[in-house]
N, CA, C and O atoms as a GROMACS GRO file, in nm:
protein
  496
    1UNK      N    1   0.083  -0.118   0.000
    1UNK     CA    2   0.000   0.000   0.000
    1UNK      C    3   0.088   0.124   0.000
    1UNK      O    4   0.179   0.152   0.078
    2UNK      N    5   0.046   0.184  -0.091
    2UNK     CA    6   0.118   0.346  -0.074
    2UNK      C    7   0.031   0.451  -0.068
    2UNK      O    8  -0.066   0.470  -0.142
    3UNK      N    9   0.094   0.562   0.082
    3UNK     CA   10   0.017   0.659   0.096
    3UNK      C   11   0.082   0.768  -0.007
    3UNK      O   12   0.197   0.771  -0.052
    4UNK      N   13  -0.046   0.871  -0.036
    4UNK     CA   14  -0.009   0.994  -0.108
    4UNK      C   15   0.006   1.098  -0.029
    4UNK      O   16  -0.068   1.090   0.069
    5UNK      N   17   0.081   1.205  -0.032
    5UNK     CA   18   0.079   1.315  -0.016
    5UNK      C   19  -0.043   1.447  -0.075
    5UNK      O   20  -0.021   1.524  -0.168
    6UNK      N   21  -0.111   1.445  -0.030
    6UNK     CA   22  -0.227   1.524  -0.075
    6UNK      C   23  -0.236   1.727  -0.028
    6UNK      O   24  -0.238   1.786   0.080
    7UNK      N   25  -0.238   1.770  -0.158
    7UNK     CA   26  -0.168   1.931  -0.106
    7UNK      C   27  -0.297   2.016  -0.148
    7UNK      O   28  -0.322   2.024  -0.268
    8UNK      N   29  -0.380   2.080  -0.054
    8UNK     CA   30  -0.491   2.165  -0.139
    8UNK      C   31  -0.483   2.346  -0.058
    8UNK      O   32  -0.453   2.380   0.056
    9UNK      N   33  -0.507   2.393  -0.128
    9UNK     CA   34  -0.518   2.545  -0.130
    9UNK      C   35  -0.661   2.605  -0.136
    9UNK      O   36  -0.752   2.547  -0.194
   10UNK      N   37  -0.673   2.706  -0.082
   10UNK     CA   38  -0.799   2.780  -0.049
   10UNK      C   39  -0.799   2.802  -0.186
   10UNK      O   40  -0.701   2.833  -0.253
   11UNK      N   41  -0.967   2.777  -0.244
   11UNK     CA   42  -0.993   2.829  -0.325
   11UNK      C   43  -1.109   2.975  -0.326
   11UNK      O   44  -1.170   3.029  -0.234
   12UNK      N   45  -1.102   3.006  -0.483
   12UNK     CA   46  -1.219   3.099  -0.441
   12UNK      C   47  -1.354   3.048  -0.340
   12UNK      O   48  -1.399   2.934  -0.323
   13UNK      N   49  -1.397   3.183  -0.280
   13UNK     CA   50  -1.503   3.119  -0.170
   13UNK      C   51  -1.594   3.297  -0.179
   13UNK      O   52  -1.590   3.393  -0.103
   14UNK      N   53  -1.674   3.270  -0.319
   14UNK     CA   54  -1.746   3.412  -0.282
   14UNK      C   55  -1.843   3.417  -0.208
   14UNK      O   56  -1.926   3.326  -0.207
   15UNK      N   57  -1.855   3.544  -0.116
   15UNK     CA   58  -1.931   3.603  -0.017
   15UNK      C   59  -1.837   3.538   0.133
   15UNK      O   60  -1.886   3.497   0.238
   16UNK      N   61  -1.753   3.543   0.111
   16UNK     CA   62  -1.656   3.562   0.259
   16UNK      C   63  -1.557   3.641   0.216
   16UNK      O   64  -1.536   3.700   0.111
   17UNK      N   65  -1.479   3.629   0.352
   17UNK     CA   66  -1.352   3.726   0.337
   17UNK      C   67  -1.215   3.632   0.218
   17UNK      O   68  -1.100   3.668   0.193
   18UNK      N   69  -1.288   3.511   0.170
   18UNK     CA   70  -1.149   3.447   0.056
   18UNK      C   71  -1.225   3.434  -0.042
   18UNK      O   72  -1.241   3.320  -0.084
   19UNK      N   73  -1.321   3.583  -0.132
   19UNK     CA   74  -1.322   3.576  -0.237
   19UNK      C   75  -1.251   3.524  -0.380
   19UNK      O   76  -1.284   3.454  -0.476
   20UNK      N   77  -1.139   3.595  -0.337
   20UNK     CA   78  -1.046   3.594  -0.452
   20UNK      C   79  -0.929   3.444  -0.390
   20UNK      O   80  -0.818   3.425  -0.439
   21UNK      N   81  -0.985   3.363  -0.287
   21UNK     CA   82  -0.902   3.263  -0.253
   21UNK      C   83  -0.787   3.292  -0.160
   21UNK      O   84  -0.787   3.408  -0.118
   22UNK      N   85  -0.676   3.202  -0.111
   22UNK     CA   86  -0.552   3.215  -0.069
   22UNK      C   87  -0.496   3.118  -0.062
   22UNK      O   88  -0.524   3.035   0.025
   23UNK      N   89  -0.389   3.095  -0.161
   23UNK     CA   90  -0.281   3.010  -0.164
   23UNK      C   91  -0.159   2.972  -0.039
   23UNK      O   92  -0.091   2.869  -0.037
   24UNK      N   93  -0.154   3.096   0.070
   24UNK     CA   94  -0.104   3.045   0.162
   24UNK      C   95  -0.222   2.993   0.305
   24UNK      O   96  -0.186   3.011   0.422
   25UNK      N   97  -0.348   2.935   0.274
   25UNK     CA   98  -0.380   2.856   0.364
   25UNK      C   99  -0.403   2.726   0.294
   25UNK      O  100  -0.362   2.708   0.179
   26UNK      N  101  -0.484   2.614   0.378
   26UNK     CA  102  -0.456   2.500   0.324
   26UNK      C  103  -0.413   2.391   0.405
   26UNK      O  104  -0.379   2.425   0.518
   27UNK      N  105  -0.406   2.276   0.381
   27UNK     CA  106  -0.432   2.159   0.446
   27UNK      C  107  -0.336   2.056   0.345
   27UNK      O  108  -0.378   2.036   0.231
   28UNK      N  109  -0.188   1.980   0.393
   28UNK     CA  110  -0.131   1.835   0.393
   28UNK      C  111  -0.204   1.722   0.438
   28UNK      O  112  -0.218   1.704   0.559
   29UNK      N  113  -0.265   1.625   0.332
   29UNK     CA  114  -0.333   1.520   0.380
   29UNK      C  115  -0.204   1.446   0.347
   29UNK      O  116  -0.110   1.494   0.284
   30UNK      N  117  -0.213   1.324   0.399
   30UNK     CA  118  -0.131   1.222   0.394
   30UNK      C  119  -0.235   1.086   0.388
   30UNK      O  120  -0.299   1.081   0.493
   31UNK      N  121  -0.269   0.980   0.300
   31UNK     CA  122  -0.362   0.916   0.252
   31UNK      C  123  -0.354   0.814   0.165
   31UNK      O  124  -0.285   0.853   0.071
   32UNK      N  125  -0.401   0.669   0.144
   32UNK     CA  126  -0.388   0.582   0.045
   32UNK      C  127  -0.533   0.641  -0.025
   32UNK      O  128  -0.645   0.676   0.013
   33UNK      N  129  -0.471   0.633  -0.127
   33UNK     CA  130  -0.568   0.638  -0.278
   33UNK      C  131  -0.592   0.557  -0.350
   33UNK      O  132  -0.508   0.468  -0.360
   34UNK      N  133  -0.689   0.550  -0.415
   34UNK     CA  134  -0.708   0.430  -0.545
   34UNK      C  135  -0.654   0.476  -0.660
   34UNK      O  136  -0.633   0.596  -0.678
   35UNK      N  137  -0.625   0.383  -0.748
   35UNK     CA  138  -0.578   0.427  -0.898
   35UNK      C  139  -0.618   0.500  -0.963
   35UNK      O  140  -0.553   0.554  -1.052
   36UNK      N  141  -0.761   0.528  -0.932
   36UNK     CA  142  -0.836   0.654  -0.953
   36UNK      C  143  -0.851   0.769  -0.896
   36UNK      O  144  -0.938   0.849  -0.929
   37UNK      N  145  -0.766   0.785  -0.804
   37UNK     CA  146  -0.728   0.895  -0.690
   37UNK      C  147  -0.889   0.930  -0.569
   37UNK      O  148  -0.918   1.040  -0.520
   38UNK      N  149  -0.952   0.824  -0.553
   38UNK     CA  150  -1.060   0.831  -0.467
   38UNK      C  151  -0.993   0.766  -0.334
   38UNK      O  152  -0.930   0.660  -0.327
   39UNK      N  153  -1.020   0.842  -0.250
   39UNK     CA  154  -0.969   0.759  -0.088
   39UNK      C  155  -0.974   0.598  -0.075
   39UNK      O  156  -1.080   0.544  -0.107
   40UNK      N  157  -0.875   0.522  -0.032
   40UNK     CA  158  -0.870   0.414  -0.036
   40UNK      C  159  -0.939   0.341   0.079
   40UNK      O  160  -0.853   0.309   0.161
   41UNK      N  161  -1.088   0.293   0.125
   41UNK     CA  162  -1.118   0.302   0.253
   41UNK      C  163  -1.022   0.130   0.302
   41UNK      O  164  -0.946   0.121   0.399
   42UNK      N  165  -1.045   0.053   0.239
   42UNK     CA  166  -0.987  -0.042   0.284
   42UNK      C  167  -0.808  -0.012   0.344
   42UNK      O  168  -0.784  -0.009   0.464
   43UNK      N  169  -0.746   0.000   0.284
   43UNK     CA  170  -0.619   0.062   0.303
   43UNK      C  171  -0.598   0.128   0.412
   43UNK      O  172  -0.505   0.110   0.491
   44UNK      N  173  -0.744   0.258   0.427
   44UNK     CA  174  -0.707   0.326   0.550
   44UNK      C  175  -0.738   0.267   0.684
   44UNK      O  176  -0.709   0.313   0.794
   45UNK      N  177  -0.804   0.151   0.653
   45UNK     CA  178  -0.804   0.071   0.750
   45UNK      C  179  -0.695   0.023   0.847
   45UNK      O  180  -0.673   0.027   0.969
   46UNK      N  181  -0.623  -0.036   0.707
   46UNK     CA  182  -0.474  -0.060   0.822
   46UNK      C  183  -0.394   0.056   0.802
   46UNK      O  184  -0.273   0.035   0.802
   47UNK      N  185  -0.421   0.142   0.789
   47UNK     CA  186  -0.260   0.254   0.797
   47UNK      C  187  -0.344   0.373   0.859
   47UNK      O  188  -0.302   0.487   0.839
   48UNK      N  189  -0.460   0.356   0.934
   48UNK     CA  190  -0.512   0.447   1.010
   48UNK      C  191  -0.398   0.549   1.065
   48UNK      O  192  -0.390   0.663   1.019
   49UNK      N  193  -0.312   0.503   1.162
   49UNK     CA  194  -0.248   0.567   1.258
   49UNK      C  195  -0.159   0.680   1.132
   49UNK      O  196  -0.174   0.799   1.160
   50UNK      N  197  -0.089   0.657   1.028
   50UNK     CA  198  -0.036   0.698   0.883
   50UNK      C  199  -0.083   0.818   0.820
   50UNK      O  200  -0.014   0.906   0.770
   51UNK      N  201  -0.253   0.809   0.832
   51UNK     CA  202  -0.348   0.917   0.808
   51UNK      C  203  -0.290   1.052   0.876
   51UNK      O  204  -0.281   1.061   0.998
   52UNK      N  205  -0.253   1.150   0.794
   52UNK     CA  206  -0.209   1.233   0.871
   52UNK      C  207  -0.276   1.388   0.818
   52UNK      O  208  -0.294   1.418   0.700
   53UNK      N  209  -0.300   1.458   0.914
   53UNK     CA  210  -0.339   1.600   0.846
   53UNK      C  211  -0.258   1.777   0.862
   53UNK      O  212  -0.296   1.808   0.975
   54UNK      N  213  -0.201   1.859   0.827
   54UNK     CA  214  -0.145   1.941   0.877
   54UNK      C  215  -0.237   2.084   0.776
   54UNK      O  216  -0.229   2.110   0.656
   55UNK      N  217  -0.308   2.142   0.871
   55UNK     CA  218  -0.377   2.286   0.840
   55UNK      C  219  -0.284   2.384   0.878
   55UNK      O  220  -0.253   2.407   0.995
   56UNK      N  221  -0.223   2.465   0.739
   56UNK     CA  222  -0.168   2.582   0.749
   56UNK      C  223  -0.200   2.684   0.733
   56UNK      O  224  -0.234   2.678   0.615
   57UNK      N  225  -0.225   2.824   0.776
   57UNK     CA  226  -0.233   2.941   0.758
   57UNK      C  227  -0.118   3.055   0.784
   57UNK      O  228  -0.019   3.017   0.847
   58UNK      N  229  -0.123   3.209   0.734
   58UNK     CA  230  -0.031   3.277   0.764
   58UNK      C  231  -0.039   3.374   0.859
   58UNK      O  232   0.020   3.478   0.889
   59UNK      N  233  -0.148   3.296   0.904
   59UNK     CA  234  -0.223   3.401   1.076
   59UNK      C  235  -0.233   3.280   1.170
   59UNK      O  236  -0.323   3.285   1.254
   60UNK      N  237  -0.172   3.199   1.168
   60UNK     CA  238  -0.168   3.085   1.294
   60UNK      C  239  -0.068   2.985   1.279
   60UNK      O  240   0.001   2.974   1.178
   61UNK      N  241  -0.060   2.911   1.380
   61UNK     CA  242   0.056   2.823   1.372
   61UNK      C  243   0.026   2.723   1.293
   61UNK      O  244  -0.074   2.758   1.231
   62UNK      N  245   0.060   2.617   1.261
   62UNK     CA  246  -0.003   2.510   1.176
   62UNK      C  247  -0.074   2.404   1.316
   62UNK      O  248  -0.054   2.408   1.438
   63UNK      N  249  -0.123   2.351   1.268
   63UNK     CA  250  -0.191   2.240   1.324
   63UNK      C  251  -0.224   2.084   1.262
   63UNK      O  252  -0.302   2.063   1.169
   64UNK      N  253  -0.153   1.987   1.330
   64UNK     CA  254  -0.127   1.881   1.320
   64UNK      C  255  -0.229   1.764   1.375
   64UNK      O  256  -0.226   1.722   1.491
   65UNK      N  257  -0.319   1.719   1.276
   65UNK     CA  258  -0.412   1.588   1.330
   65UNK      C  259  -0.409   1.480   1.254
   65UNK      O  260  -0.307   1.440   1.198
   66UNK      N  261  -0.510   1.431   1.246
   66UNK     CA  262  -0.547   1.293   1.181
   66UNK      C  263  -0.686   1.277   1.086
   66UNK      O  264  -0.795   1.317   1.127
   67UNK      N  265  -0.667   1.212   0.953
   67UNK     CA  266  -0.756   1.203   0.890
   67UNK      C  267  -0.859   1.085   0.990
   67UNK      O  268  -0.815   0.984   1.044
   68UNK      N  269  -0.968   1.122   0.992
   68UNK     CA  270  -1.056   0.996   1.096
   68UNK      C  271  -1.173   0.963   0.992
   68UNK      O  272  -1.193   0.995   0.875
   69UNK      N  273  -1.243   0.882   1.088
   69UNK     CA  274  -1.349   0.842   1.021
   69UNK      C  275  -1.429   0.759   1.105
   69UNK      O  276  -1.369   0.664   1.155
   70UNK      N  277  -1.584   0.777   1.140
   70UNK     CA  278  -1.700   0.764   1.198
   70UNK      C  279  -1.831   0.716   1.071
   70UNK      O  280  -1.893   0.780   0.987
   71UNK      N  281  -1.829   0.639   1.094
   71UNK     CA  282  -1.956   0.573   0.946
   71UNK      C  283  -1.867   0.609   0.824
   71UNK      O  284  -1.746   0.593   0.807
   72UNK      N  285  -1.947   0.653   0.757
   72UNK     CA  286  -1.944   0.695   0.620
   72UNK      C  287  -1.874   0.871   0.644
   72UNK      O  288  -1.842   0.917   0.534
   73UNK      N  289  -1.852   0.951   0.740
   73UNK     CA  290  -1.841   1.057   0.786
   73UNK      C  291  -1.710   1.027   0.780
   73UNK      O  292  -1.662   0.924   0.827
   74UNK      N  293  -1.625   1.144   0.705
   74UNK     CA  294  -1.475   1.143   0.719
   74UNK      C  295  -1.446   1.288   0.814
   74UNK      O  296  -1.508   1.372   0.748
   75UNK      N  297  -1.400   1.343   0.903
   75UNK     CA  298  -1.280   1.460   0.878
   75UNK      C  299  -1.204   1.468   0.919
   75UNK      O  300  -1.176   1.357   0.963
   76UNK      N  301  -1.116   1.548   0.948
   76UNK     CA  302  -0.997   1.598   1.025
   76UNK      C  303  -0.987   1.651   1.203
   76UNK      O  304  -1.021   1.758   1.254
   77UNK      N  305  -0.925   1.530   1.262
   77UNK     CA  306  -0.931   1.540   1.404
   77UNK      C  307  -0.803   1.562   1.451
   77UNK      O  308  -0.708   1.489   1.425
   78UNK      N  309  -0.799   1.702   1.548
   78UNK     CA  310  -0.664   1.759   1.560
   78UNK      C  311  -0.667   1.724   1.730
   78UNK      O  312  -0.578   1.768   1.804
   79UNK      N  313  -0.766   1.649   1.776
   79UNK     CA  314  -0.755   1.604   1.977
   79UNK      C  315  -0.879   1.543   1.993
   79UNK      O  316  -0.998   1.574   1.988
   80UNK      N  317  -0.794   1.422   2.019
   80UNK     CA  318  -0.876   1.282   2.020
   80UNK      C  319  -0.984   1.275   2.093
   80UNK      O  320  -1.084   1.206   2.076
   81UNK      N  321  -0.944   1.392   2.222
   81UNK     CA  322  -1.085   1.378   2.338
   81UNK      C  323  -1.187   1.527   2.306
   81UNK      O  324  -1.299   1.557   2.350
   82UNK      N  325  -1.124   1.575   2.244
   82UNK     CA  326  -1.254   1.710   2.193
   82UNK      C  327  -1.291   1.709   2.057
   82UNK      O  328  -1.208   1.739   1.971
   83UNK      N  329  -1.437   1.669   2.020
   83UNK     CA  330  -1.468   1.678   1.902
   83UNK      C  331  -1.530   1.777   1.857
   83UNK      O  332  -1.615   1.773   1.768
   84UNK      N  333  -1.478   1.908   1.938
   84UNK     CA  334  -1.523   2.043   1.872
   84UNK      C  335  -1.390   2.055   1.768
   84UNK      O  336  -1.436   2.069   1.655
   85UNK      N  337  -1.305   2.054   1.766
   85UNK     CA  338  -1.185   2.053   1.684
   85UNK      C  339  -1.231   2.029   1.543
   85UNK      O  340  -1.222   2.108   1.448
   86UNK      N  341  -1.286   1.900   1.542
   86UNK     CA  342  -1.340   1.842   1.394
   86UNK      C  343  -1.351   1.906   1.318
   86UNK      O  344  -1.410   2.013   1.331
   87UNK      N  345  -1.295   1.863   1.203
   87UNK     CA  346  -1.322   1.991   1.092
   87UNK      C  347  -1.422   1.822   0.956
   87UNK      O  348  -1.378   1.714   0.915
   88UNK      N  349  -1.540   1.884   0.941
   88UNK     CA  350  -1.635   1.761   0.849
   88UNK      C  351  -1.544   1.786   0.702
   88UNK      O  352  -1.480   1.881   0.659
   89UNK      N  353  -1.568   1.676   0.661
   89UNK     CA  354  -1.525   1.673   0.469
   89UNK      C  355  -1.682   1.635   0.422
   89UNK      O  356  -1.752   1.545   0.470
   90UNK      N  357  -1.715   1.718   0.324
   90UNK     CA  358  -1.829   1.690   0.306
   90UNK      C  359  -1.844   1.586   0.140
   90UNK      O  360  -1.835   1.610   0.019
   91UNK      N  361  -1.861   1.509   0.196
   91UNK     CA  362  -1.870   1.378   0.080
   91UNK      C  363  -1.746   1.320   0.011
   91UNK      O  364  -1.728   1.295  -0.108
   92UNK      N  365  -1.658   1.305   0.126
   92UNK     CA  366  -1.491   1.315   0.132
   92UNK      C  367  -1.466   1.188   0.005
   92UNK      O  368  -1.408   1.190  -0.104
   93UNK      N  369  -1.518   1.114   0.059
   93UNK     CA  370  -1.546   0.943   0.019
   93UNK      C  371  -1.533   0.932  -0.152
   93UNK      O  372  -1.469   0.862  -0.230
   94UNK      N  373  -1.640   1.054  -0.166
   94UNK     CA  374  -1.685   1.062  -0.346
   94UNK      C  375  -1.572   1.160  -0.413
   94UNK      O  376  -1.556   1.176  -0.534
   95UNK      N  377  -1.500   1.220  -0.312
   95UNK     CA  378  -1.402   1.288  -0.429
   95UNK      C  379  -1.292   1.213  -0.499
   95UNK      O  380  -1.265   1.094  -0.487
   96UNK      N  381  -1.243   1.290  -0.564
   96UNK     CA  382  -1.134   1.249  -0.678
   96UNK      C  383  -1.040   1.354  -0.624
   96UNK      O  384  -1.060   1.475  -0.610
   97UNK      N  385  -0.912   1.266  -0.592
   97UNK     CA  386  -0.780   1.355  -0.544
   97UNK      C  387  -0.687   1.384  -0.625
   97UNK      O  388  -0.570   1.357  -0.595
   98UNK      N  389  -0.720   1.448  -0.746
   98UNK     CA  390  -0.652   1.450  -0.872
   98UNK      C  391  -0.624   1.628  -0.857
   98UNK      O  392  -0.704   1.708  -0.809
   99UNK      N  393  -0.504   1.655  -0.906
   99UNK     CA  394  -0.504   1.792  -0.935
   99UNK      C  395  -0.568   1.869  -1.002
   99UNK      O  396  -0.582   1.841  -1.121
  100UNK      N  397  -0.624   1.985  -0.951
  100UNK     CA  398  -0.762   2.051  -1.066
  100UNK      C  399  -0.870   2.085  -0.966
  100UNK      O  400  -0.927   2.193  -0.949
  101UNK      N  401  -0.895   1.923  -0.879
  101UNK     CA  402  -1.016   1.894  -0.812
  101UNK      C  403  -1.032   2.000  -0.718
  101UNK      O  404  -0.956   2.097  -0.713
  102UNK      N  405  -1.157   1.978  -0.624
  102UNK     CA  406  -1.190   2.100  -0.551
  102UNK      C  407  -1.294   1.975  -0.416
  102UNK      O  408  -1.368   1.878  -0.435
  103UNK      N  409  -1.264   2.020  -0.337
  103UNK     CA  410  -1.316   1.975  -0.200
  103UNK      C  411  -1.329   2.027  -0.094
  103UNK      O  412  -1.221   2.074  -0.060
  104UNK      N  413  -1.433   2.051   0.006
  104UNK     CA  414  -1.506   2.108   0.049
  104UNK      C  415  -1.504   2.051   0.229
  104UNK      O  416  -1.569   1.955   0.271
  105UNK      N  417  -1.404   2.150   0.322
  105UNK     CA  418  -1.420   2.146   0.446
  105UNK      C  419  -1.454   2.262   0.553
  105UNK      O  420  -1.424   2.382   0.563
  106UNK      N  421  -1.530   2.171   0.628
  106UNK     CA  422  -1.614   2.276   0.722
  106UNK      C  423  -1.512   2.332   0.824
  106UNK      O  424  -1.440   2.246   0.877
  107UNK      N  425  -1.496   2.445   0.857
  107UNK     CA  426  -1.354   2.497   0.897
  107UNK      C  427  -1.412   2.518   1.051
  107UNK      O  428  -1.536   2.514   1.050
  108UNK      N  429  -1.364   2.537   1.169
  108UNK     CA  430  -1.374   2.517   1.293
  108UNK      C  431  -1.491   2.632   1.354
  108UNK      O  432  -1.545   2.622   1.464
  109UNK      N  433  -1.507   2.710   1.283
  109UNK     CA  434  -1.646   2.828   1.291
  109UNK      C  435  -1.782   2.792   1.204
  109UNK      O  436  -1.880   2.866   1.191
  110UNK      N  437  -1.764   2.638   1.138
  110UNK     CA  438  -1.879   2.561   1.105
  110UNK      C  439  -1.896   2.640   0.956
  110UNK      O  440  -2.011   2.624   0.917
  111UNK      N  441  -1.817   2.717   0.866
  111UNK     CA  442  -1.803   2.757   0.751
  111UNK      C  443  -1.759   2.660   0.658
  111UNK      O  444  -1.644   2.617   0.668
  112UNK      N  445  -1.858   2.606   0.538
  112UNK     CA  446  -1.804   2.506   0.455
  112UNK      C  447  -1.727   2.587   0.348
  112UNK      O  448  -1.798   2.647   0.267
  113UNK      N  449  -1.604   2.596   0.336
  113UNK     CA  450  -1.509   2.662   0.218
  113UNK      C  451  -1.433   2.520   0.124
  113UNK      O  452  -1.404   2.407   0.160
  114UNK      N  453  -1.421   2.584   0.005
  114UNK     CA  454  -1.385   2.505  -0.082
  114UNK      C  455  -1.216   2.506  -0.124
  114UNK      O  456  -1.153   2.610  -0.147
  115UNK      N  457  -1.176   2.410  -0.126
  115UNK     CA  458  -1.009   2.400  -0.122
  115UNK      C  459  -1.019   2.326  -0.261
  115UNK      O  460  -1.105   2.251  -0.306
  116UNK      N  461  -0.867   2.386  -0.331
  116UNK     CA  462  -0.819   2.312  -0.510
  116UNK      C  463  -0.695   2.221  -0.441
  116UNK      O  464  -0.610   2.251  -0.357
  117UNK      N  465  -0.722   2.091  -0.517
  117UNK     CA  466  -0.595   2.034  -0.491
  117UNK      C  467  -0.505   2.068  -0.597
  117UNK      O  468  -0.544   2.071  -0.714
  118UNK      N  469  -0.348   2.102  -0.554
  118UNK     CA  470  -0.239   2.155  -0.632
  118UNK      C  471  -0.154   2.054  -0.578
  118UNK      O  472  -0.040   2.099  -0.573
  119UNK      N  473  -0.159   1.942  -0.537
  119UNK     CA  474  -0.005   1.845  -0.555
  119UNK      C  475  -0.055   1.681  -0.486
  119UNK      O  476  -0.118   1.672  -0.381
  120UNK      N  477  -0.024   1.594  -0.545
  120UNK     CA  478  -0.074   1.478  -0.528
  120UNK      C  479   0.054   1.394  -0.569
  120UNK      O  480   0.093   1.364  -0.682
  121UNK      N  481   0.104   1.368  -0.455
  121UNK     CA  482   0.225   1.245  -0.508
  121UNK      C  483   0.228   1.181  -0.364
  121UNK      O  484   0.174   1.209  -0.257
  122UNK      N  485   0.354   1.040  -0.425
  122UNK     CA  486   0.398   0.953  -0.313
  122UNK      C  487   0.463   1.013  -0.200
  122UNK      O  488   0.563   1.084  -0.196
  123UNK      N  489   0.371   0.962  -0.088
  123UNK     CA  490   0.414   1.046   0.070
  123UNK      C  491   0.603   0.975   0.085
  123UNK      O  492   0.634   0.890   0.002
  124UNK      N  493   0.648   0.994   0.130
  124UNK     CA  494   0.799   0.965   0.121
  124UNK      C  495   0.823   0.896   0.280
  124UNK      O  496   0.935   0.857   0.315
   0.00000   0.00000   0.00000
């Protein structure tokens, strides 16, 4: 099994303050994929602990969690015992992690903004 390195950037988000987008926020997934670049759920099965997430901005420190998963419900858990942290992926499951793509997380003030993925390769 090989995990990917998964790199996405704020995209446009009109009627907030990231109209015009921002390339320095954004989110490092770390993730097995299918050949078709859709999340690998079997895979993440065993390389759970592997799942890795890092949210960057240029107004905060970065922050370091874990891709999780509850049912069919994927997101990003940065403290295992508070699930206000959670940040939801909304229909994480059905995307395509291909460069171009665009995916959609609910950011910690319960705002769903849309992120472009710009880099998809083998995690090292």
């Amino acid at each position: 099994m090989t995990l990917s390195r998964i790199v996405m950037r704020l995209a446009r988000n009109p009627g907030t303050e990231f109209a015009g987008g921002d390339d320095h926020r954004g989110y490092a997934l770390t993730a097995p994929l299918t050949d078709d670049g859709h999340l690998d759920e079997a895979a993440y099965s065993k390389a759970r602990d592997n799942c890795t997430v890092r949210r960057f901005s240029p107004d905060e420190d970065p922050a370091d969690g874990r891709l999780a998963r509850k049912g069919s419900r994927w997101f990003f858990d940065y403290e295992d015992d508070d699930a206000t942290d959670d940040e939801p992926l909304h229909r994480l499951g059905q995307h395509r992690f291909a460069v171009g793509e665009y995916v959609t997380v609910t950011d910690e003030d319960g705002r769903p903004l849309t992120y472009k993925v710009v880099e998809v390769q083998p995690a090292n």
